[in-house]
C-alpha positions, 0 to 999 in steps of 0.5 A: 500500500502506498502512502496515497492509499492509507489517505484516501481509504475507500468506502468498503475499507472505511466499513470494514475497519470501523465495524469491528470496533463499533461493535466492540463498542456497543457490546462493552457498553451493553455488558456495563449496563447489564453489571450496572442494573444487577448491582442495583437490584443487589443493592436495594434488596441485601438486607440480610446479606454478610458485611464481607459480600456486600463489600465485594458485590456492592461497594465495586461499582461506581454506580450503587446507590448511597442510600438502601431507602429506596 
């Protein structure tokens, strides 16, 4: 490939190498939503649940509510 090539990529090489990372993007994006929706429902309903498990389920996340209230 010369240098012309890479400056003036194609349509098909355009999609091509973009596909993969958008993908890539939207699923890792998707997987967080999932972790983030599962430490909440964990959040709000454990009560009963030892100290040390909740440190290691709950406290990890950047998103868990503050107040159990809810």
């Amino acid at each position: 490939m010369s240098t012309y090539e890479l400056d003036n990529p194609t349509r098909e090489e355009l999609v091509l190498g973009a596909a993969p990372q958008l993908f890539g993007i939207s699923f890792n994006w998707c997987l967080l939503g999932c972790l983030s929706v599962q430490l909440y429902i964990y959040a709000i309903s454990s009560d009963k649940d030892r100290t040390g498990t909740k440190v290691l389920g709950e406290y990890n996340h950047p998103f868990t509510p503050d107040d159990h209230s809810v």
